[in-house]
Every structure is written in C-alpha cells, then in structure tokens.
C-alpha positions in Angstrom: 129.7 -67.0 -133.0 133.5 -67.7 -133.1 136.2 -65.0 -132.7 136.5 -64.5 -136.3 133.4 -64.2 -137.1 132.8 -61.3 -134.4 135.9 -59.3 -136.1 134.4 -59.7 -139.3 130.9 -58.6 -138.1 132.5 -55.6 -135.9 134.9 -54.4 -139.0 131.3 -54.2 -140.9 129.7 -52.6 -138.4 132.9 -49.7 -137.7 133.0 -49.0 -142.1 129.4 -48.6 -142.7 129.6 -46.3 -138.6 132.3 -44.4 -140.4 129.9 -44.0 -143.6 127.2 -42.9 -141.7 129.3 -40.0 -140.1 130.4 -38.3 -142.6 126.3 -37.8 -144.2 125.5 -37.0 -140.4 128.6 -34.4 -139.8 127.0 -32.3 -142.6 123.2 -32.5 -142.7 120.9 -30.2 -141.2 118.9 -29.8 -137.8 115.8 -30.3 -139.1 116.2 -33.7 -140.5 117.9 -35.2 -137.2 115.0 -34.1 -135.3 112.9 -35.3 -137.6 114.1 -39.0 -137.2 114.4 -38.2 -133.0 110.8 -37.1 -133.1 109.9 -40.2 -135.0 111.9 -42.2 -132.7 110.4 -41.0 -129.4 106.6 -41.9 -131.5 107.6 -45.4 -132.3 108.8 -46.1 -128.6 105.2 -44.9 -127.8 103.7 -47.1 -130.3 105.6 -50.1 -129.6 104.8 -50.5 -126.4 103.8 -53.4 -125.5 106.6 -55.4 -127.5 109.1 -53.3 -125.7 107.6 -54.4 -122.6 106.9 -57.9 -123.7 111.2 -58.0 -124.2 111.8 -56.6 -120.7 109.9 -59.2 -119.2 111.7 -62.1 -120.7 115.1 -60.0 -119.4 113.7 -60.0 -116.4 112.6 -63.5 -115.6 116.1 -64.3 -116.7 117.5 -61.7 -114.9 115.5 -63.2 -111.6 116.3 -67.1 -112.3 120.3 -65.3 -112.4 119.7 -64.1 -108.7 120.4 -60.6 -110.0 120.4 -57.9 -107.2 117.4 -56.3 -106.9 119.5 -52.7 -107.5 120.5 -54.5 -110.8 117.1 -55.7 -111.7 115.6 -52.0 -110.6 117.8 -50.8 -113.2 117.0 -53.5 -115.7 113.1 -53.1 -115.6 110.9 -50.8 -117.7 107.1 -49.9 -117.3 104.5 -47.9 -118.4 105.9 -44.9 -117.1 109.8 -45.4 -117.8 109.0 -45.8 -121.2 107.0 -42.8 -121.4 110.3 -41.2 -119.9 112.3 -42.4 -122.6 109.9 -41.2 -125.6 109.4 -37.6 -123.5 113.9 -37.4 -123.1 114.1 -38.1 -126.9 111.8 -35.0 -127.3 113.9 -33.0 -124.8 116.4 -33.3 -126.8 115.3 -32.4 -129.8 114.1 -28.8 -128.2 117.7 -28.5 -127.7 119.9 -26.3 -129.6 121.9 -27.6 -132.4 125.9 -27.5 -131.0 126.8 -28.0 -134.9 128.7 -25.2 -136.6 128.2 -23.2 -133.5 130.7 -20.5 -133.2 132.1 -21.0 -129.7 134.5 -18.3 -130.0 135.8 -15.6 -132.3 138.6 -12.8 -133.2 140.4 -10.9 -135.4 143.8 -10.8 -135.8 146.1 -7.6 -136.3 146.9 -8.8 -139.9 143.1 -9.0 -140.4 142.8 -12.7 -140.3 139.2 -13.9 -138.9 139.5 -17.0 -136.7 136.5 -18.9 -135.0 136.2 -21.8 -133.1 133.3 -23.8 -134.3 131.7 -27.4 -132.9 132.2 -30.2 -134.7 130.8 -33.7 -133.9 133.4 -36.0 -132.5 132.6 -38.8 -135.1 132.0 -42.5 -134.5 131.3 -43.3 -131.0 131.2 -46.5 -129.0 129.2 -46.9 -126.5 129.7 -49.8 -123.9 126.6 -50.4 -121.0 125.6 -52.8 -118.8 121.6 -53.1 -117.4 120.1 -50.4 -118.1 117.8 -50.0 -121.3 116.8 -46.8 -121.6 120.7 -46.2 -122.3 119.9 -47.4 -125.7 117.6 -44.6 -126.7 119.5 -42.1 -125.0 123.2 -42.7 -126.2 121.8 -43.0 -129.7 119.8 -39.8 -129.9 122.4 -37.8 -128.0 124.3 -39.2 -130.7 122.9 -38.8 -133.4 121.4 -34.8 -132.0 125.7 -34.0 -131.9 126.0 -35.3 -135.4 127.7 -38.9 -134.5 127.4 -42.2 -135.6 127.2 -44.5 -132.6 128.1 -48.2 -132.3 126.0 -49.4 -129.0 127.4 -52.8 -127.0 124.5 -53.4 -124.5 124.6 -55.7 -121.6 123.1 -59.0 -121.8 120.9 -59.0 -119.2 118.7 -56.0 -121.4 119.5 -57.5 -124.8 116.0 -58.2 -125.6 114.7 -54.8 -124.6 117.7 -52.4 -126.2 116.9 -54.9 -129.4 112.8 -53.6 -129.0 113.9 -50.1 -128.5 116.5 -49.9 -131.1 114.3 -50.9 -133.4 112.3 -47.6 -132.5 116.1 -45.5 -133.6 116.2 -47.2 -136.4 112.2 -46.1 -137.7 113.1 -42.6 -137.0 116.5 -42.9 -139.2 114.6 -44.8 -141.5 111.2 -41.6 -141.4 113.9 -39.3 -141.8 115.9 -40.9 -144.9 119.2 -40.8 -142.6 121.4 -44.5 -142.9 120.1 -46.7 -140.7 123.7 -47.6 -139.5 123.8 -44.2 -137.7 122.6 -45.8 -134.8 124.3 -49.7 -134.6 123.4 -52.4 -131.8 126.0 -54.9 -131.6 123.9 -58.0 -132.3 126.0 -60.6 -130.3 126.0 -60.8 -126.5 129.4 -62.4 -127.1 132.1 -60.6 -124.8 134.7 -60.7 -127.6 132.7 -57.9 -129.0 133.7 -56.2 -126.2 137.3 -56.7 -126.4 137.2 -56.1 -130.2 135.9 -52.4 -129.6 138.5 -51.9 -126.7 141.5 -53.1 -128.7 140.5 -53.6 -132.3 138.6 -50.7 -134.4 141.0 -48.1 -133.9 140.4 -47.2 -137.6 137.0 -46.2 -137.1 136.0 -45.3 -133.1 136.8 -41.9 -132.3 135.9 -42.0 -128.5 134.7 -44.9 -126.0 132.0 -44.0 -123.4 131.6 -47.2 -120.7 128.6 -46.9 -118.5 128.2 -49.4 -116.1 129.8 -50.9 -112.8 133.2 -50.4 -111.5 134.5 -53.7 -113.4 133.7 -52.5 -116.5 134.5 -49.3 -116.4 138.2 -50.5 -114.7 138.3 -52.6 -118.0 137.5 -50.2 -120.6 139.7 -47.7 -119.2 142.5 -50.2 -119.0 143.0 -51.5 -122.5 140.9 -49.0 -124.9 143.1 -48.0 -127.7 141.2 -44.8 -128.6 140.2 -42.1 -125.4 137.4 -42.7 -123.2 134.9 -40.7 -121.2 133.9 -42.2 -118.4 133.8 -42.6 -114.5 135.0 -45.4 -111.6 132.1 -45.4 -109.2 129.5 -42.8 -107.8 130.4 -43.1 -104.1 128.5 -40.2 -103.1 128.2 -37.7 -99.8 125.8 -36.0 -98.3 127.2 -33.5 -95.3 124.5 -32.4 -92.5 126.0 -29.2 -91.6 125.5 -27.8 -87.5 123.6 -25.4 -89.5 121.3 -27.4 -91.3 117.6 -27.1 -91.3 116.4 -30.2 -89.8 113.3 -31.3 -92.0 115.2 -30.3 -94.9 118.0 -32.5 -94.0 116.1 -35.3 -93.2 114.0 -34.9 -96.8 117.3 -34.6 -98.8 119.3 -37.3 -96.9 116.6 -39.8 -97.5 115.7 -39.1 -101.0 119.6 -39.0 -101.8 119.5 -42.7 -100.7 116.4 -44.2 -101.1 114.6 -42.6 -104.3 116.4 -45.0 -106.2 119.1 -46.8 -104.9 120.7 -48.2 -108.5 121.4 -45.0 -110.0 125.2 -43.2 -109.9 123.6 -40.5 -108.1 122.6 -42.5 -105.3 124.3 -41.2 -101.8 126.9 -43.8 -100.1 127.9 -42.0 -97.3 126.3 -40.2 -94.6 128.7 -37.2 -93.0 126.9 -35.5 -90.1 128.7 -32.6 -88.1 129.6 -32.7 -84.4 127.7 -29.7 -83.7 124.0 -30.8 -84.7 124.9 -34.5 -83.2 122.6 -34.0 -80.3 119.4 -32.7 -82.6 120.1 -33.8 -86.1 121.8 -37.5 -86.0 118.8 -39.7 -83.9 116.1 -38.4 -86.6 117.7 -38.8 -89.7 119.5 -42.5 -88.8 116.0 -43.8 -87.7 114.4 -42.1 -91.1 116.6 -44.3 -92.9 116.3 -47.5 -91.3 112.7 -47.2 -90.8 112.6 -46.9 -94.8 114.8 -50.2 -95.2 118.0 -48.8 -95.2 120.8 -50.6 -93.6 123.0 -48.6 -92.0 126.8 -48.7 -91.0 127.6 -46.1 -88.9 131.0 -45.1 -86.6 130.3 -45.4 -82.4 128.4 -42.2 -82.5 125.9 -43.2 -84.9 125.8 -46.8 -83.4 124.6 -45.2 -80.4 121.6 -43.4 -81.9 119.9 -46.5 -82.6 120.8 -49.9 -81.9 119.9 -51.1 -85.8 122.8 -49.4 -86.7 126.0 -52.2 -88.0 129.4 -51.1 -87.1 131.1 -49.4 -90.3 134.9 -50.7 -91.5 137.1 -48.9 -93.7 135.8 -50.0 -96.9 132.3 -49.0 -96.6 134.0 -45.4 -96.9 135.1 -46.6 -100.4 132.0 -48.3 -101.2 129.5 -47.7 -104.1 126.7 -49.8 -102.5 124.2 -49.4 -105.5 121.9 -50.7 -102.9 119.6 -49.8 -99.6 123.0 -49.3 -97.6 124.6 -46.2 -96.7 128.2 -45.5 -94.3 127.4 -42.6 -91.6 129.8 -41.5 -89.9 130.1 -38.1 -87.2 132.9 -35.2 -88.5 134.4 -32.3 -86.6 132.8 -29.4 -89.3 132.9 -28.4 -93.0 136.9 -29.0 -92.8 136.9 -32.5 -91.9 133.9 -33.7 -94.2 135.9 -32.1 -97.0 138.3 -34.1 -96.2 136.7 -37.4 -95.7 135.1 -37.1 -99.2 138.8 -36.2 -100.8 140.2 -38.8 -99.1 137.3 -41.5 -99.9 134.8 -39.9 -102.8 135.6 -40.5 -106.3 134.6 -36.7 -107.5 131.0 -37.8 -108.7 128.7 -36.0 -106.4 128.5 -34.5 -103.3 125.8 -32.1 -101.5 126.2 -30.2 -98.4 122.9 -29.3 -96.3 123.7 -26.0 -94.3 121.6 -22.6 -93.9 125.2 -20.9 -93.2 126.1 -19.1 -96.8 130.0 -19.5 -95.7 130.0 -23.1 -95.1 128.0 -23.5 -97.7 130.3 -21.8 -100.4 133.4 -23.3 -98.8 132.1 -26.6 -99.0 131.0 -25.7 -103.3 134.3 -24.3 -103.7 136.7 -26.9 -101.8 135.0 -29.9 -103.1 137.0 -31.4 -106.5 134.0 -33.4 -107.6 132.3 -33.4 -111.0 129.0 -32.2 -109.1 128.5 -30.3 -105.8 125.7 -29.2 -104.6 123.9 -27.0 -101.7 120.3 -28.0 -100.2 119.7 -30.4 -102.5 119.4 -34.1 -103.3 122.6 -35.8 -104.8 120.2 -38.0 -106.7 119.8 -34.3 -109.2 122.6 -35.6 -110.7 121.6 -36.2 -114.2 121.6 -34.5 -117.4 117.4 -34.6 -117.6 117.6 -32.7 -114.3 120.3 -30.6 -116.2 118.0 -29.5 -119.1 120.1 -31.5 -121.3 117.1 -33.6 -122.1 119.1 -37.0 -121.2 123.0 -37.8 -120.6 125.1 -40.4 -121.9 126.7 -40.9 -118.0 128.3 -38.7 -115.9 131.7 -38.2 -116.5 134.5 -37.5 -113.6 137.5 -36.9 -116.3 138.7 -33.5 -115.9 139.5 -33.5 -119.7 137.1 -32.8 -122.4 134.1 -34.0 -120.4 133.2 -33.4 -117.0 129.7 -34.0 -115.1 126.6 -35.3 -117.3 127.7 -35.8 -120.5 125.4 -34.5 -122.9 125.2 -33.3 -126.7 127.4 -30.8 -126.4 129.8 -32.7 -124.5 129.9 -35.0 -127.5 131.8 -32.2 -129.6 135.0 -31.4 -130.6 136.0 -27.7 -132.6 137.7 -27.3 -135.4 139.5 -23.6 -136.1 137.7 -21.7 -139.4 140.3 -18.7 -140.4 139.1 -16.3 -143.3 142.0 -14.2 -145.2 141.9 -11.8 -147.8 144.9 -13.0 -149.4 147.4 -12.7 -146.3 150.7 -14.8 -146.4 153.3 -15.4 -143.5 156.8 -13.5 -143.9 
C-alpha cells in the first residue's frame, strides 16, 4: 500500500471514528454493555481461531529471533483468553463515568453549576506485542463513550485481527456502528506517522503503549496530546526493617512473575542495616530462579553469580530475567536513587517500620508507590478498574492505570432562571 493510499484509508477511517462518536457520546449504559457483554461471549466462542492466529504470530515472531520477554507478551492461551473475555465483563460491572456529576454549587446570584464527565472523543491508540491490548483499549473505549482508532503492532496482527473481530460482533449484537472500534488494517508504518502528524481533524488524544522507542516517537511528533509513559524502570526497597520471608516473596514475584510487563521490578535497593541477614537470601532466591543479577561490590560478594553493575543498568527497563541490586545507606538514600534513576512508574518499599514506610509513600514522585507489596500490582485489573489502557506517568489529566474514567473530560452545565451579567 503506497503513501497515498494509507492517507486516503486513514482520512476514512478518522470521519466515519468521528461519526461514531457523536452516536456513542449520547447513548445509554445499557446498550454499550450490551455490545461488551457480547464481545467478551464471542472471544469465548472464537477460540480456537484466535488461537489458530496467535500461533502463526508466533512462529513468525520466533523465525524473527524475538526476545523471549517480547514473545511472552505476544502469546495467548487458553487461560489469557479467558482473561480477556472475564476483563471485558469487569468492565461492564463498572459504573458508567458518563453525565456523572463530579462536582456541584450554587452561586450567590442563584446560578447552578456542575461539573459533569464527558467522553474525550475519538481516540488513537498505538501498541506494540501485546494482543489482549486490542480488547481492552476498545472496550475501555467504548465503556467511556469513545470511538477508538487501534494501530497494533505487527508482530500480533493476526491475533488483534481474530479478536477484533469479537468488538466488532458485540457493536454489531448491540446495533452500535461498527466503526466505534477501528483496526488499522495495514501493518504499514506510514500509518503510524499518519496518526502522529496527520488526523488532527478527527483524534482527540493519542495513547502509545509499547517500548521506550515508540513511546520517545509518539511523544515527539504527535500533533494532538498524548497519554503515555517512557519506561517502567521499577524499585523494590528492602528496608532494615523488613520481614524477611516477606521480602524475599515480594522481591521475587516483583521480578520473575512476569518479566515483560511495565510492572516488572528493575532494580533491587537493599538497606545497609539488614545487609548481613537479608541480602545473601534474597540474591541467591533470584539467581536460583534464572535471574541474572548485576549487583554493586556488596552484592557481588553475596554470591559469586552475581555480574558487576555499571551505570546504565540503573536506567535500564530490562523487560527481561535481569535485575540491578545495589546496597543504600536507609530510606533517604533509596529515595534518592529512585529520583535520581526511576522514571515515576512504580516503586514498593518492604518495611514493618510504619515511619519509614510512610516516608518512603510520601517522598516518592512516582505514578504508583506501594508498601509490602509486589510492584507487579500495578495494573488497572488489580485496581478494580476491570482492565487499563497503560499506565500513565503524566502528571496531567492522567496519572497511574489509565482506565475508563481516566478517558474523560467534563464539560460545565449552569442552570439560570433568567439571570444576566451587569
């Protein structure tokens, strides 16, 4: 498909987006969950073609020498799929955030003004491996009362194509247009650019979800705002004061329940104090799971399996079995590591000492901070927000998971009885 052709297809696909918003913006709850709870039944019943498409992503995924964080991300199963159909439900238990009344007041000259939610319109969607973005971005979507415009990666072009075709049955059930929920058909990275730069006229919002790359691109030449983050390099700090089977349970399933996701930890921050009780078991529970680690002199010499760490594993999302560890002088100086390193996605703190504990929670300028518990919780399922479009670390509009009400705007409603200004 040439350049032209792309604009033409992508100008199509932004008027009948637009179309689509306006019915959405003004219909009911009932019939958008209606087409979500038909969405999440045809995902169930279809299966096996979803999984027939993931396999072909995957053996071309493999014969690509993709990662094997990349292809973890990329594959789907039995259970996964299940997930998918069960988050599509979640969300339709949520509330409706449309023509909610966020606030409200009167005014001294008897004016009524509320605040109410209104859906942010037409939003595009850019991802890279994962699938399962494809049925959460477009019910999220469509749950907030926006049309959506979704630009998957190619590696999962055959499954989001399966499970799209699962959105569109549930518009379809429901009598909603069909181009509520777009796929951009073409693989072709000019789509790409053409979002970024070229449909000003009808994307409202930009939401990248993938790698550092893309998310450096899309941030660099959108046209319209975006909601988005850099990188997950997340840190777990072992407090002096930390219980040591609890640390070694959250520390390991920070890193290793599943090493692909934003969520994952990157760095390792264990305290002075606890060195001599706390560092030797946790290093070793690592490694003896497969982790790689890369550790400062004092970790080095807890276990001889342990690399030497430079300076840019502190600044590095791994995204794989590899995490930096590294020995700091208290609550103080791990704060400080992780504002001078972290990139404000998530960061946990294990401690049984309610002081450091709430100095850590409250010093800590990160979309997500956490006490006694896995950084891996970072997700809007694990929210109750029934599935998240990413995890934003803007500190405008959006911040943490970004969920349905994230993907809202307000509008001011002000009822008179006649008044006039002098």
């Amino acid at each position: 498909m040439n350049t032209s052709d792309i604009g033409v297809l992508m100008e199509r696909m932004g008027a009948a987006a637009c179309a689509a918003a306006a019915v959405l913006a003004n219909i009911g709850t009932e019939r958008k969950n209606r087409a979500l709870a038909a969405a999440a039944d045809a995902i169930r019943a279809r299966s096996a073609e979803i999984l027939a498409a993931n396999a072909a992503d995957l053996e071309a995924a493999r014969a690509k020498k993709l990662t094997a964080a990349l292809l973890d991300r990329l594959q789907l199963d039995d259970r996964r799929i299940e997930a998918m159909s069960r988050g599509i439900e979640e969300i339709v238990e949520l509330p409706d955030p449309i023509g909610t009344v966020a606030a409200e007041w009167d005014r001294p000259n008897g004016l009524r003004i509320q605040r109410v939610r209104v859906p942010l319109g037409v939003i595009g969607i850019i991802y890279e491996s994962r699938p399962n973005v494809t049925a959460d971005a477009g019910s999220l979507c469509l749950k907030s009362g926006n049309a959506v415009i979704l630009r998957g990666g190619s590696e999962s072009a055959r499954s989001s194509r399966a499970i799209h075709e699962c959105l569109v049955a549930g518009l379809r059930a429901a009598g909603l247009p069909e181009s509520s929920i777009q796929l951009v058909p073409t693989t072709d990275r000019a789509a790409v650019g053409y979002m970024l730069a070229g449909m000003t006229e009808y994307l409202d919002v930009l939401v990248p979800r993938g790698g550092k790359e893309l998310i450096a691109r899309v941030q660099k030449e959108a046209r319209v705002p975006v909601i988005g983050h850099l990188e997950g390099n997340c840190h777990v700090y072992v407090d002096r004061d930390a219980d040591l089977p609890m640390a070694r349970t959250i520390v390991l399933n920070a890193k290793m329940r599943r090493t692909g996701v934003c969520g994952a930890a990157e760095t390792l921050l264990i305290d002075r104090g606890c060195v001599g009780t706390h560092l030797k078991p946790i290093v070793r529970d690592l490694l003896d799971a497969g982790c790689e680690v890369r550790g400062d002199p004092t970790v080095r010499q807890a276990d001889a399996r342990v690399r030497p760490a430079t300076e840019e594993d502190w600044l590095t999302e791994y995204l794989d079995a590899i995490i930096a560890a590294r020995v700091v002088d208290g609550v103080e100086a791990a704060i400080e590591h992780i504002t001078r390193y972290g990139s404000a996605h998530t960061e946990t703190i294990v401690t049984e000492n309610p002081a450091a504990a709430e100095r850590f929670l409250q010093r800590v300028d990160s979309a997500i901070v956490l006490h006694n518990a896995s950084t891996q919780f970072a997700d809007g399922g694990e929210f109750g927000m029934g599935a998240e479009i990413g995890i934003s670390t803007d500190r405008f509009h959006a911040r943490g998971p970004v969920g349905v009400e994230q993907l809202t705007s307000y509008k001011y409603v002000v009822r008179g009885t006649g008044q006039v200004r002098p």
